[in-house]
C-alpha positions in Angstrom: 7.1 21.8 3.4 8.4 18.3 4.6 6.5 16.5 7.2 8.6 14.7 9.9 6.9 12.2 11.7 7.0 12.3 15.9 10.7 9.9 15.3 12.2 12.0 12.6 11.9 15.1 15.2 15.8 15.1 15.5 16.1 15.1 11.9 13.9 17.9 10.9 16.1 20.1 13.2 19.2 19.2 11.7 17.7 19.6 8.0 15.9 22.7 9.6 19.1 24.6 10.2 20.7 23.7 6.9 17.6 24.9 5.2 18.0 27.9 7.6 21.4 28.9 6.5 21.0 28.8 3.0 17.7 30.8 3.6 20.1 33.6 5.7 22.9 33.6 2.5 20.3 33.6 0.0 19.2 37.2 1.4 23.0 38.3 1.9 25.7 37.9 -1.1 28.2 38.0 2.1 27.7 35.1 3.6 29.2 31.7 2.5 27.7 28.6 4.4 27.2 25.9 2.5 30.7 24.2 3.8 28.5 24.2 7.5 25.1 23.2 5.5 26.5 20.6 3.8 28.5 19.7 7.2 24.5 19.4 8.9 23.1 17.9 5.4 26.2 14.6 6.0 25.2 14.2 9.9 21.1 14.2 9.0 21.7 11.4 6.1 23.8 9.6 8.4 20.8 10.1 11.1 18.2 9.5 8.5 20.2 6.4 7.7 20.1 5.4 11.7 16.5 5.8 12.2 15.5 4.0 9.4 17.8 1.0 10.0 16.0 -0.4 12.8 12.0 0.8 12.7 10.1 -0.7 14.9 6.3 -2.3 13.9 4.8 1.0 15.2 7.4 3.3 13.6 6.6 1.0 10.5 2.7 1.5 10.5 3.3 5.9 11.1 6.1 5.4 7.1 3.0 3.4 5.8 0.7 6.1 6.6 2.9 9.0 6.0 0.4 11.8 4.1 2.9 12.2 1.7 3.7 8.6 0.6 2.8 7.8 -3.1 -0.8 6.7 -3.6 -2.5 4.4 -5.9 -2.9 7.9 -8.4 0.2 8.3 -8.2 1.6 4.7 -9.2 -1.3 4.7 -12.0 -0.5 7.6 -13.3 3.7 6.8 -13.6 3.5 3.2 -14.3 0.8 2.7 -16.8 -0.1 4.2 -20.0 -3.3 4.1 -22.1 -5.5 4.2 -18.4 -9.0 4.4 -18.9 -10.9 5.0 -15.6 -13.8 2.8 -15.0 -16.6 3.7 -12.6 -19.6 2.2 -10.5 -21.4 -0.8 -9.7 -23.9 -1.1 -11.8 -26.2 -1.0 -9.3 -25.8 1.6 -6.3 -22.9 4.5 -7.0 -19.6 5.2 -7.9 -16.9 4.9 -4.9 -14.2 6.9 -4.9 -12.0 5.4 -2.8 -11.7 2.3 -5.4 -9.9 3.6 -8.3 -9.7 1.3 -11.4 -9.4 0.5 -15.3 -7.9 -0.6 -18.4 -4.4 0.0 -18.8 -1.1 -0.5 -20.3 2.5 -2.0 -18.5 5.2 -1.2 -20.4 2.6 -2.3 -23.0 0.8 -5.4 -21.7 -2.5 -4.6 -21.0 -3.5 -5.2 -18.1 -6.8 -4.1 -15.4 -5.3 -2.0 -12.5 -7.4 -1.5 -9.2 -6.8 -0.2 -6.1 -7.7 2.2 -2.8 -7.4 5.7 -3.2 -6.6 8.0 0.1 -6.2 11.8 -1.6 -3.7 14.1 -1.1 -5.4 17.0 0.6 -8.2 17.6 2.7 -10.9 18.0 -0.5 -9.4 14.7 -2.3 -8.9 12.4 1.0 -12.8 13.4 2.4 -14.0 12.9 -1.6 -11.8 9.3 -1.6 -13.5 8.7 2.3 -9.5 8.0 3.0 -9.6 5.0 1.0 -12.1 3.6 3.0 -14.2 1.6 0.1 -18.3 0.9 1.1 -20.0 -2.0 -0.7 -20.1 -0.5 -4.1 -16.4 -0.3 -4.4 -15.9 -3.5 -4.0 -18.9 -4.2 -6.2 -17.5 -2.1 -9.2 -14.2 -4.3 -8.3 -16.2 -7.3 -9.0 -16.8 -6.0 -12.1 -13.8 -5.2 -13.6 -12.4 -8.3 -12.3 -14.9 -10.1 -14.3 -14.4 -8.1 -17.0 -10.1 -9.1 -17.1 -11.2 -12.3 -17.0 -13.6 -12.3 -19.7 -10.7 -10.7 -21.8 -7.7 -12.7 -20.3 -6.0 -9.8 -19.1 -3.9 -10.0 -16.1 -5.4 -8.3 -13.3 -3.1 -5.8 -10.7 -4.2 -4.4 -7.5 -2.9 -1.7 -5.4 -3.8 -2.4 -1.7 -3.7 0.7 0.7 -6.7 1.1 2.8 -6.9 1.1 6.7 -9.7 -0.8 6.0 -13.5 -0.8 4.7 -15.9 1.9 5.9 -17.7 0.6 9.1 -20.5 3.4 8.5 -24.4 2.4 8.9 -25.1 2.7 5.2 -22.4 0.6 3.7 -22.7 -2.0 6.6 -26.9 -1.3 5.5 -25.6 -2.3 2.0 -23.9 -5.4 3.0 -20.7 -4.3 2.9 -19.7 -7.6 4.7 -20.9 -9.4 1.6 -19.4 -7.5 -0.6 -16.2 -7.9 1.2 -16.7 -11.6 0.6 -17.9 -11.2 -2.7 -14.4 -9.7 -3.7 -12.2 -11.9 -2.5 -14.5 -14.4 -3.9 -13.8 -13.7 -6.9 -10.5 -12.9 -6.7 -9.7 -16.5 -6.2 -12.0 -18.1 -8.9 -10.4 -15.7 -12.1 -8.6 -17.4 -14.4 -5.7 -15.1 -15.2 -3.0 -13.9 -12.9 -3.9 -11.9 -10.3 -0.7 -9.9 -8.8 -1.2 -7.4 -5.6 0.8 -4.7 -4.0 0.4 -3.4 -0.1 2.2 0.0 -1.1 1.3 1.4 2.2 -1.7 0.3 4.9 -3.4 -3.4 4.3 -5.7 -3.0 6.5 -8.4 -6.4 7.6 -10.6 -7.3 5.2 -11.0 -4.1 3.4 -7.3 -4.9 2.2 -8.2 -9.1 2.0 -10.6 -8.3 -0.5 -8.1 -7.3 -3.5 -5.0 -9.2 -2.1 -5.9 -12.7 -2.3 -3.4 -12.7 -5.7 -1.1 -15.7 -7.3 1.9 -13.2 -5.7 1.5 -10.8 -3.0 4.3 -8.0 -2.8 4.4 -5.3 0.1 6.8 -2.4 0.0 10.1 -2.5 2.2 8.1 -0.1 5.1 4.2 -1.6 4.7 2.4 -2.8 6.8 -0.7 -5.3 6.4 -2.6 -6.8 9.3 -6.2 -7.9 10.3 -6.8 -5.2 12.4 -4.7 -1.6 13.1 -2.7 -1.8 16.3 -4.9 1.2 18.1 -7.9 -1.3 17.4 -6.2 -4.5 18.6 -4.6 -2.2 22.1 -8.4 -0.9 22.3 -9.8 -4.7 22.6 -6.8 -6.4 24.2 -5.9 -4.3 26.6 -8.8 -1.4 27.1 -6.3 1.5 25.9 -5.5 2.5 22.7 -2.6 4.1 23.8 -0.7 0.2 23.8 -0.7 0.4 19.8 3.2 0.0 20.4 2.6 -3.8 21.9 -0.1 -4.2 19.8 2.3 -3.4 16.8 5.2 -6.3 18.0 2.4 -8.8 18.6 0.5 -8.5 15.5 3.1 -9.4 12.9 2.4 -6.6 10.6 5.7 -5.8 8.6 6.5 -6.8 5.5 9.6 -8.6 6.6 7.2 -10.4 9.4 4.5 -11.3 6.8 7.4 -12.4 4.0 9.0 -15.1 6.8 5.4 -16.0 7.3 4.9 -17.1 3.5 1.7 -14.5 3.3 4.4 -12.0 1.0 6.0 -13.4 -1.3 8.4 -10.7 -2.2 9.5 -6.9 -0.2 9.9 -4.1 -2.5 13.0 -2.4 -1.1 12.7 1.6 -0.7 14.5 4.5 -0.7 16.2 5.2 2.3 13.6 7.2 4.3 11.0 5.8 3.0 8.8 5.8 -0.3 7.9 9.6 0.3 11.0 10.9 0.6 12.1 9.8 -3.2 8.7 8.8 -5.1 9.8 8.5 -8.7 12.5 5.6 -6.7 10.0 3.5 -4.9 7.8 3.5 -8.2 9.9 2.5 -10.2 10.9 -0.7 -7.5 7.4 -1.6 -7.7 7.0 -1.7 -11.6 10.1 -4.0 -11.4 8.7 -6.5 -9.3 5.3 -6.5 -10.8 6.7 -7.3 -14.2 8.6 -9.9 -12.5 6.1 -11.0 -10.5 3.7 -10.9 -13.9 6.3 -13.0 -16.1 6.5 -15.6 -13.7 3.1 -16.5 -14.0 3.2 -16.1 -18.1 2.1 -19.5 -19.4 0.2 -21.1 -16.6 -2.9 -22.4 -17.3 -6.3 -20.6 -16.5 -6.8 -24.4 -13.9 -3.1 -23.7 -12.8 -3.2 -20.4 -11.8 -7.1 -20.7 -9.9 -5.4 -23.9 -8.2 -2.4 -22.3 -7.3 -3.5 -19.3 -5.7 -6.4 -21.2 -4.0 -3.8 -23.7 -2.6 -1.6 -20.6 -1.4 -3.7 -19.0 0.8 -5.2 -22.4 2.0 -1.4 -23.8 3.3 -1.1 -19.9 4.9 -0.2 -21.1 8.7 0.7 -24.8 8.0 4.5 -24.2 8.7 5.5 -26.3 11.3 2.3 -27.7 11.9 3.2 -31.4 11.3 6.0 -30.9 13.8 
């Protein structure tokens, strides 16, 4: 059953009744009404089409989180080949909400990681919706230490609505290990390329972004806090997320202008849930590209690059 989120609530009437006609002639040989159900399918792709042309940041952030929007699972387990899961920190636990491994793109290896919600209840509460603690990003310091030991490019998939604030992990340091991880991820010496595919949310997103090329799908969103969070502090009310949205810069088009992105991974009209195999395949496409452009720079080049990158973030028009 298609979810519609609270926007698409026009559209999942008109779709609704289509579905509902072909439902009535599938239990009556009589009836022929697929000239009217195709009539309602044409207005709801033109609607679709509408909504979709001009989201707002708040409409943006409810695509990003849709429930049934591709997951890091899901782009590991259509893009790469040859994955081999790799688990804990050496020193505390596993964390399911990091994912990560050795791995194959169209046969360059390369060391995936990235955040993990789950599908259903059972898989989201297991992954802590993709809300990492301290040894995820622990066990992320390790396998980014282990690319770079082998030279193998590293690739993260960033979409978390940020780290867990619980006692333990913060008990844990998980402020450290924040650090820690995007430490490292500007002292390895091969390329380092990461993907917002739906939330990047504050550090917890920071932490496996800081890359040589940063690319966020066409309807992600990526932000230093969530918009309920900023309304809560800013204006005492949670229910301002909509301002909160529009102030904070979040979209991928906002961040691109910006300089933080540095390419938007179009998707399929409706967004990445509505046609997954589509918005995968956009994504292995850029990382390729994003992964050839950096072939041949030098293990100096490519620490000095990405450390000058994120260090001339918010210099635009500051001479002026």
């Amino acid at each position: 059953m298609t979810h519609y989120l609270d926007f698409e609530k026009p559209l999942a009437d008109i779709e609704g009744k289509a579905e509902e006609l072909r439902a009535m002639a599938r239990n009556s040989e009589d009836m022929d009404v697929e000239a009217e159900a195709a009539a309602l399918d044409g207005k709801a792709k033109t609607l679709l089409k509408d909504l979709y042309a001009k989201l707002t940041p708040w409409r943006k952030c409810q695509v990003a989180r849709h429930p049934e929007r591709p997951h890091c699972k899901d782009y590991i387990e259509a893009l790469f080949t040859e994955f081999t899961p790799l688990a804990g920190d050496r020193n505390f636990a596993e964390d399911e909400a990091i994912m990560g491994g050795l791995a194959r793109l169209d046969d360059r290896p390369v060391m995936v990681i990235g955040h993990e919600k789950g599908h259903d209840t059972t898989s989201r509460i297991t992954r802590n919706f993709g809300m990492a603690r301290p040894e995820g990003y622990r066990k992320a310091l390790r396998l980014m230490d282990m690319a770079d030991r082998f030279g193998l490019p590293v690739v993260t998939l960033i979409d978390t609505p940020g780290a867990y604030p619980g006692k333990g992990a913060e008990e844990r340091g998980q402020s450290e290990a924040i650090a820690r991880s995007t430490e490292k991820c500007l002292q390895i010496g091969v390329p380092l390329v990461s993907v917002v595919i739906g939330e990047g949310g504050s550090g917890g997103a920071v932490a496996f972004a800081t890359g040589n090329r940063v690319a966020m799908l066409e309807h992600a969103v990526y932000s230093v806090i969530s918009p309920e969070g900023c309304a809560s502090i800013l204006w005492k009310d949670a229910d301002k997320m909509r301002e909160a949205a529009e102030a904070l810069r979040l979209t991928a088009q906002d961040l691109h202008q910006l300089g933080v992105c540095d390419r938007v991974i179009p998707e399929p009209l409706g967004g990445a849930h509505r046609a997954p195999e589509t918005a995968i395949d956009a994504v292995r496409t850029a990382v390729n590209a994003l992964l050839l452009d950096l072939d041949g720079m030098s293990r100096e080049d490519l620490i000095r690059s990405r450390r000058t990158k994120f260090l001339n973030l918010g210099s635009k028009g500051l001479a002026a």
